[in-house]
N, CA, C and O of each residue as an XYZ file, in Angstrom:
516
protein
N       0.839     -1.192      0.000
C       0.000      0.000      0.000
C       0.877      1.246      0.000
O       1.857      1.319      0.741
N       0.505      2.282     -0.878
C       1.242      3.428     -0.816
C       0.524      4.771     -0.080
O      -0.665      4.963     -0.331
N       1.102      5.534      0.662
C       1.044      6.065      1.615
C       1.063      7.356      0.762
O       2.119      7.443      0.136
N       0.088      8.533      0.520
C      -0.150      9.252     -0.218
C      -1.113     10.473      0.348
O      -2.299     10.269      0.606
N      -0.408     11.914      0.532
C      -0.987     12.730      1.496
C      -1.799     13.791      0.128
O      -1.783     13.562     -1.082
N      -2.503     15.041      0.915
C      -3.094     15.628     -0.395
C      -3.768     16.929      0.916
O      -3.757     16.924      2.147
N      -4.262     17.860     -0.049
C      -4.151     19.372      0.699
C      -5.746     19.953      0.338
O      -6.028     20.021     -0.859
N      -6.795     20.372      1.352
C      -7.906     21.048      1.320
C      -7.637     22.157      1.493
O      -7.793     22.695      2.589
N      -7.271     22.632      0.683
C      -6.977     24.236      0.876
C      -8.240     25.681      0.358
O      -8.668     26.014     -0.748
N      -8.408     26.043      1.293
C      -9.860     26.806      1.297
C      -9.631     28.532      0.922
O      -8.822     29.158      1.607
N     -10.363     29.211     -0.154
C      -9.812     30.819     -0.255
C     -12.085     31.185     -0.167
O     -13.063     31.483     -0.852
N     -11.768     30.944      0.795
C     -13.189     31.425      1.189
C     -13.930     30.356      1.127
O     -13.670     29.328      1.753
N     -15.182     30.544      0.163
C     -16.108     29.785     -0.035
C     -15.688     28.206     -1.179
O     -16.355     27.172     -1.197
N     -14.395     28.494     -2.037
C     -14.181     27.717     -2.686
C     -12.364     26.630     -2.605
O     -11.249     27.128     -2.757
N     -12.531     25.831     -2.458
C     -11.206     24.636     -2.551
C     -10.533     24.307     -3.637
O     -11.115     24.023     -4.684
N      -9.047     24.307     -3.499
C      -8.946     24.254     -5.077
C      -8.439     22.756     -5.244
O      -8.123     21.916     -4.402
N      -8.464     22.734     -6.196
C      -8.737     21.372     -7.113
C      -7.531     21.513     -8.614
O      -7.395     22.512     -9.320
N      -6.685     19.977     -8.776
C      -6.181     20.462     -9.592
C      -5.921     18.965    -10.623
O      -5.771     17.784    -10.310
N      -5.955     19.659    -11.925
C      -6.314     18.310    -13.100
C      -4.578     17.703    -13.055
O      -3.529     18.323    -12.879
N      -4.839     16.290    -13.287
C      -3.764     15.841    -13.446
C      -3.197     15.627    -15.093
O      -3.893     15.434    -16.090
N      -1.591     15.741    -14.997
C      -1.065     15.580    -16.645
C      -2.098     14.616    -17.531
O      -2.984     13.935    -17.014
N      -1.846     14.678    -18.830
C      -2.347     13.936    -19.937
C      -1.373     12.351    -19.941
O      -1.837     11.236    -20.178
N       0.589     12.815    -19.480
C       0.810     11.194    -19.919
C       0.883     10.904    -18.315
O       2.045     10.857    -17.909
N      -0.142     10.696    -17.295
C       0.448     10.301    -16.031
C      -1.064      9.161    -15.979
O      -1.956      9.339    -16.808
N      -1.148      8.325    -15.195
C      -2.149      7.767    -14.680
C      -3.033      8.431    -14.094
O      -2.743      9.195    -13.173
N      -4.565      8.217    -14.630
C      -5.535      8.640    -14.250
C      -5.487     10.101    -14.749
O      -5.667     11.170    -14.165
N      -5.134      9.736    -16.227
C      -4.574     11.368    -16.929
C      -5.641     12.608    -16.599
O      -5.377     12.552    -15.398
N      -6.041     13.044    -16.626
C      -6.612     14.322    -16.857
C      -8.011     14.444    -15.950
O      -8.937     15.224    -16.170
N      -7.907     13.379    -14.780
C      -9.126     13.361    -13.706
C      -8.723     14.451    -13.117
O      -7.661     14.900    -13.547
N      -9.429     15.245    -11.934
C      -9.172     15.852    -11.275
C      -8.595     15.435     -9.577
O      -8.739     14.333     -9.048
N      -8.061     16.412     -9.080
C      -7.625     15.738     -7.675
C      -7.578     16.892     -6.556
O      -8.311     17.860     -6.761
N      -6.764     16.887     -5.357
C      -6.729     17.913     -4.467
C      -4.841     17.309     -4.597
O      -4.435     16.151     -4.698
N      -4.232     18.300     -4.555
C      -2.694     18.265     -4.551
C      -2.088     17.698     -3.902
O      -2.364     17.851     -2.712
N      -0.942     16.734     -4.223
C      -0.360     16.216     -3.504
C       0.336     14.963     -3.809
O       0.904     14.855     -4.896
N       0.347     14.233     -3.160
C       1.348     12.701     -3.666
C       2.092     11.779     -2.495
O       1.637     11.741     -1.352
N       2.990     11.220     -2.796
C       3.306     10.253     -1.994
C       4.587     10.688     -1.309
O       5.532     11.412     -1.622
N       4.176      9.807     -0.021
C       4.981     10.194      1.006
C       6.478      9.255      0.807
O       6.442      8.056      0.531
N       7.774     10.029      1.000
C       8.884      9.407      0.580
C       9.406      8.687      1.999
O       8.710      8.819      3.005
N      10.402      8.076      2.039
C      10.851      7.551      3.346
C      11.360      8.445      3.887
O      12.102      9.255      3.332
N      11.011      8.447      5.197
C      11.788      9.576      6.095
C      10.952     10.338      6.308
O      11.191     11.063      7.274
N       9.729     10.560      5.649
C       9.049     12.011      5.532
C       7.735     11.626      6.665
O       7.023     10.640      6.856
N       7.845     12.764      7.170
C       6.264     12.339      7.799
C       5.256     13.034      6.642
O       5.511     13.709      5.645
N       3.798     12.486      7.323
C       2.663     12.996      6.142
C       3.130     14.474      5.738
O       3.174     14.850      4.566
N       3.429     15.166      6.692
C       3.074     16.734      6.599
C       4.335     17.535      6.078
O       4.350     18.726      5.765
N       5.133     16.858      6.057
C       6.568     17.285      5.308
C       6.070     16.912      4.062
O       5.847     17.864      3.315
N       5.782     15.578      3.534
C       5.429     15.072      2.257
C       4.903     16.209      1.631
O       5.367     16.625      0.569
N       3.868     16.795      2.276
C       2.794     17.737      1.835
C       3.282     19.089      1.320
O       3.223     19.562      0.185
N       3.741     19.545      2.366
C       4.607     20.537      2.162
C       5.175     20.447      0.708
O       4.840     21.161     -0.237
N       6.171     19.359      0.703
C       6.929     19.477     -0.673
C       6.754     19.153     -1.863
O       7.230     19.470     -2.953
N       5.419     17.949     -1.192
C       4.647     18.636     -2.791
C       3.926     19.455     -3.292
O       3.818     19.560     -4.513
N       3.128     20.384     -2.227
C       3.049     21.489     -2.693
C       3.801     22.217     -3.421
O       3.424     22.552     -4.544
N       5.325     22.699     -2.787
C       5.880     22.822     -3.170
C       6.669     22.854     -4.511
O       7.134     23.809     -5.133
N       6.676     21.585     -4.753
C       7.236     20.583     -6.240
C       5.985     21.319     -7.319
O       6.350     21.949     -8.312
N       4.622     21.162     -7.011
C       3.561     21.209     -7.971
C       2.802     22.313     -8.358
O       2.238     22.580     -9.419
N       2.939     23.166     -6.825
C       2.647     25.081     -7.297
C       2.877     25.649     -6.880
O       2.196     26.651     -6.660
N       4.317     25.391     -6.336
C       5.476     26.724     -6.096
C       4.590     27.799     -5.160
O       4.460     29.014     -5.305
N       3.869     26.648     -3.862
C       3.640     27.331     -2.615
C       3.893     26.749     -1.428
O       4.090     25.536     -1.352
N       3.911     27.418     -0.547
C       4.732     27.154      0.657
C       2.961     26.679      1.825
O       2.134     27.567      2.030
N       2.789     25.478      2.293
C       1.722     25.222      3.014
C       1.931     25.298      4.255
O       3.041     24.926      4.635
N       0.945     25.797      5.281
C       1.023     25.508      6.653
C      -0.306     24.289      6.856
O      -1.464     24.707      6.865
N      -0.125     23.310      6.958
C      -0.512     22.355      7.030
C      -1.431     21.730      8.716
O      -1.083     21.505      9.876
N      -2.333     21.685      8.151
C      -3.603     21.724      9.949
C      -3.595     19.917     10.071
O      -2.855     18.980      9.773
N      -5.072     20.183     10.777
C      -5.576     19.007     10.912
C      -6.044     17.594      9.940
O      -6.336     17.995      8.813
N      -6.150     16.533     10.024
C      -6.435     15.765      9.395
C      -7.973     15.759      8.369
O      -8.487     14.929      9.119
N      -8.599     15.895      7.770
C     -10.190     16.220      7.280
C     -10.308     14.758      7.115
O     -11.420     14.485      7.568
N      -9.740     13.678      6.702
C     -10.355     12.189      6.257
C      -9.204     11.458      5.588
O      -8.469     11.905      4.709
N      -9.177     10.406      6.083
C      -8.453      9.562      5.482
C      -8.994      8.491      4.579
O      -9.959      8.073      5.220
N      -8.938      7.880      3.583
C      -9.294      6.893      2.746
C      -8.389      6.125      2.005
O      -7.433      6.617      1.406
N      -8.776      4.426      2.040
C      -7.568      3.273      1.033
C      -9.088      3.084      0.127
O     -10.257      2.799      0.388
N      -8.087      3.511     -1.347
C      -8.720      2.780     -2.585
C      -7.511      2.191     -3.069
O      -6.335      2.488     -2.861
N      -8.152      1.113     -3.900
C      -7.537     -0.210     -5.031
C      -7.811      0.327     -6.047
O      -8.992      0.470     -6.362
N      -6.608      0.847     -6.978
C      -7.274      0.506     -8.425
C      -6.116     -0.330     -8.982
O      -5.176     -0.795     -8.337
N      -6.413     -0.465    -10.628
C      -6.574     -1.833    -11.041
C      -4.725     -2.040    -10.850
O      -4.177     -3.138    -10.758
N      -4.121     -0.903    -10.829
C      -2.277     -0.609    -10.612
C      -1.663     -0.082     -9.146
O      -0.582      0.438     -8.872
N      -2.599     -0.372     -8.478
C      -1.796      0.350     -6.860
C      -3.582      0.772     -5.654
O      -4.626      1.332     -5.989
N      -3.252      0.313     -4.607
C      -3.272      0.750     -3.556
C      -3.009      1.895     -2.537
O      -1.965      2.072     -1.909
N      -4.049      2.577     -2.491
C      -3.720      3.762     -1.818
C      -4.181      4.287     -0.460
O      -5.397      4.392     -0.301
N      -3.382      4.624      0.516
C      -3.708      5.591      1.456
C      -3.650      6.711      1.549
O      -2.641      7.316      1.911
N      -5.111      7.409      1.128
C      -4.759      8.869      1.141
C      -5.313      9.871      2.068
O      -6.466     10.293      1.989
N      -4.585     10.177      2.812
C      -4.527     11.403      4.015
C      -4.503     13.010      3.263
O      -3.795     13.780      2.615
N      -5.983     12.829      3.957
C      -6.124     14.651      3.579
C      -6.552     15.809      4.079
O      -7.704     16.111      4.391
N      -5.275     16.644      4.163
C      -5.246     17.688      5.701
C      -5.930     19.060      5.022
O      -5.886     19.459      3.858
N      -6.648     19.685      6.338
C      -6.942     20.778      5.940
C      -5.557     21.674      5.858
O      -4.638     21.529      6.663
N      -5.544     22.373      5.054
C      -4.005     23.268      4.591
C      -4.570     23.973      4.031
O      -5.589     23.701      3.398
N      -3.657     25.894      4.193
C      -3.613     26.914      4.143
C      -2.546     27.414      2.950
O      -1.548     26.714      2.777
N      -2.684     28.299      2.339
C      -1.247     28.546      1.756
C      -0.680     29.551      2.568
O      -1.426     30.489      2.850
N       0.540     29.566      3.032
C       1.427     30.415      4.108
C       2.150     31.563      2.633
O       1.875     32.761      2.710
N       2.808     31.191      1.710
C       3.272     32.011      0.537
C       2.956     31.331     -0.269
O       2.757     30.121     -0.159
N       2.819     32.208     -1.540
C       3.256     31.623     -2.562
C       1.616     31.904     -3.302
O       0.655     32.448     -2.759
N       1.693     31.376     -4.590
C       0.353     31.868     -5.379
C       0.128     30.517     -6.451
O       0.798     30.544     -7.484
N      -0.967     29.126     -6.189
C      -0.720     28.248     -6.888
C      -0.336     28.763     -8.450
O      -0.784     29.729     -9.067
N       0.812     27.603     -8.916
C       1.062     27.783    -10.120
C       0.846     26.549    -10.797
O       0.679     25.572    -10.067
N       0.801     26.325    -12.362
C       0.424     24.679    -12.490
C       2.074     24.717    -13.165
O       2.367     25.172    -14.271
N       3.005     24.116    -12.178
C       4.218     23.336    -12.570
C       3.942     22.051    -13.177
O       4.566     21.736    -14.190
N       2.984     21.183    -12.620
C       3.125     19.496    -12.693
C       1.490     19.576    -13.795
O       1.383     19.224    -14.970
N       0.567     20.078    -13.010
C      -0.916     19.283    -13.674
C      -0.934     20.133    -14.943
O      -0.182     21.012    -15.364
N      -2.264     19.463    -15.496
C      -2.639     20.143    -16.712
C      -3.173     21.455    -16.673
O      -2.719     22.293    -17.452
N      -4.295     21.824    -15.680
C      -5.251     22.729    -14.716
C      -5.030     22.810    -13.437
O      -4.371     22.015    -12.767
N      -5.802     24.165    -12.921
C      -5.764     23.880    -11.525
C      -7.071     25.064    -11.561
O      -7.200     25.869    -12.484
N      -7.993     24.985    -10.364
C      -9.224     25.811    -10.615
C      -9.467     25.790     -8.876
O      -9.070     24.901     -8.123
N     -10.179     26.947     -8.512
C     -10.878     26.874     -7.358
C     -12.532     26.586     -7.326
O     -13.223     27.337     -8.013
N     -13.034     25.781     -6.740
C     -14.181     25.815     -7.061
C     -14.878     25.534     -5.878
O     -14.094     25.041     -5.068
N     -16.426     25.673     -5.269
C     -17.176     25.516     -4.451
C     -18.133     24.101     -4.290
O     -18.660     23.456     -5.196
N     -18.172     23.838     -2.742
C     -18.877     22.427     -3.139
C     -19.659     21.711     -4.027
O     -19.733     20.565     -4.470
N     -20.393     23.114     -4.169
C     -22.481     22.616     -5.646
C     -21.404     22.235     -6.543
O     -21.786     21.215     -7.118
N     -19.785     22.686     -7.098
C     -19.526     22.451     -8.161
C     -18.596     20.927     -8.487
O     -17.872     20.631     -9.437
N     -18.951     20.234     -7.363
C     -18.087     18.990     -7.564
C     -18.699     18.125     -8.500
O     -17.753     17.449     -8.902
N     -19.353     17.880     -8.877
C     -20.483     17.010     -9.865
C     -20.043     17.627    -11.565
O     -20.236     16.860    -12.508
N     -19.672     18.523    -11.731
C     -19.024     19.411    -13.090
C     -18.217     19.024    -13.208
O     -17.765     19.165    -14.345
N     -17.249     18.144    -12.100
C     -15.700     17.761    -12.541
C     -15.727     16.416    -12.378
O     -16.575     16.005    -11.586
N     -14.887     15.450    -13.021
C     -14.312     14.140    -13.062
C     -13.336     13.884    -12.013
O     -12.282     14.410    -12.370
N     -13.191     13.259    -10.766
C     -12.443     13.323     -9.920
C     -12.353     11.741    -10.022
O     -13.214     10.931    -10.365
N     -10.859     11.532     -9.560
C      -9.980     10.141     -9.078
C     -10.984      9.815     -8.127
O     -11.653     10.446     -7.309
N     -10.851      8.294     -8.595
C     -12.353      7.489     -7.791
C     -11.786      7.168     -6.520
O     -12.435      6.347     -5.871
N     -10.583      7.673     -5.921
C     -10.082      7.789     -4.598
C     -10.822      8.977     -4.055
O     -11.541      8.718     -3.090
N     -10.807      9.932     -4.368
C     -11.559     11.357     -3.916
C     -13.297     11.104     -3.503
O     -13.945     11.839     -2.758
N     -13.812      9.861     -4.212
C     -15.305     10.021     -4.183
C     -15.795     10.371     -2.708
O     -16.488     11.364     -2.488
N     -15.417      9.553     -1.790
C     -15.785      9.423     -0.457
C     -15.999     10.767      0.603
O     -16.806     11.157      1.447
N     -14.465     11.279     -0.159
C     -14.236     12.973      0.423
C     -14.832     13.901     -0.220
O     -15.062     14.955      0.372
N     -15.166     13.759     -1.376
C     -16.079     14.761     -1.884
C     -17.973     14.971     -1.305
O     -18.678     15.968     -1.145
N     -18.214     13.493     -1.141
C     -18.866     13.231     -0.438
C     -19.593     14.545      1.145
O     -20.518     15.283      1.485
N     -18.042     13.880      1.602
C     -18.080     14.191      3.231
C     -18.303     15.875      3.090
O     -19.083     16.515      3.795
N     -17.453     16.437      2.031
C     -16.992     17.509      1.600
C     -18.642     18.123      1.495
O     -19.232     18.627      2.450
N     -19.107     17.983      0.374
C     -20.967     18.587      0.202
C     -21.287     18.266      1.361
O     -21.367     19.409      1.812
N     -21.639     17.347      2.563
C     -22.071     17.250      3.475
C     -21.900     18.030      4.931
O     -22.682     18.214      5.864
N     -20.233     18.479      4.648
C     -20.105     19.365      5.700
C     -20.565     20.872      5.341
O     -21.355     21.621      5.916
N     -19.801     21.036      4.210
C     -19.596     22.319      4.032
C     -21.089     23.231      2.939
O     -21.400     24.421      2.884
N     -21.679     21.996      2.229
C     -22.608     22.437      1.490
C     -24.483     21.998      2.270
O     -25.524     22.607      2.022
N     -24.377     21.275      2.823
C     -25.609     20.255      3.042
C     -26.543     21.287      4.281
O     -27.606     20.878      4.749
């Protein structure tokens, strides 16, 4: 199982969300930022640097919002996903294809990694319901 952190980062009313490359797996779904945790790293360092790595911003990184393991048909995942702030920096798209802010009503408009379903879920339920 791979150990894989990711960032709710809130600019008011809307979270941003960001499309993944065309040649990567699960090309061009959408996701919340982030990736896998390297050895050595705890979750929240991970996070940090991939923020970092993917839009050249600097995170202060909170509490936990939900954790979830999906299977797909190439890997196993644990993905931990913290509420996070941006401390500097102004997302840029280094890595994905897109990157967009958008509000809960608008999760149903986008194609999200069938790892995300659960949290998107929880997501309309807290924040929209």
């Amino acid at each position: 199982m791979v150990e894989v952190v990711a960032a709710l980062i809130w600019d008011d009313d809307r979270f941003l969300i960001c499309q993944r490359p065309a040649n990567k797996a699960r090309a061009l779904l959408w996701e919340f930022v982030g990736g896998k945790v390297e050895p050595g790293e705890t979750k929240e360092q991970a996070l940090v640097r991939e923020c970092r790595e993917e839009l050249a911003i600097t995170l202060s990184v909170g509490d936990v919002f939900m954790d979830v393991v999906h299977t797909y048909p190439d890997i196993t995942v644990h993905l931990t996903l913290f509420h996070a702030t941006i401390a500097q920096g102004v997302p840029q798209k280094l890595e994905h294809n897109d990157i967009q802010w958008i509000t809960p009503s608008q999760i149903p408009a986008y194609d999200f990694c069938p790892a995300d379903d659960a949290i998107l879920k929880r997501i309309i339920e807290v924040y929209h319901g």
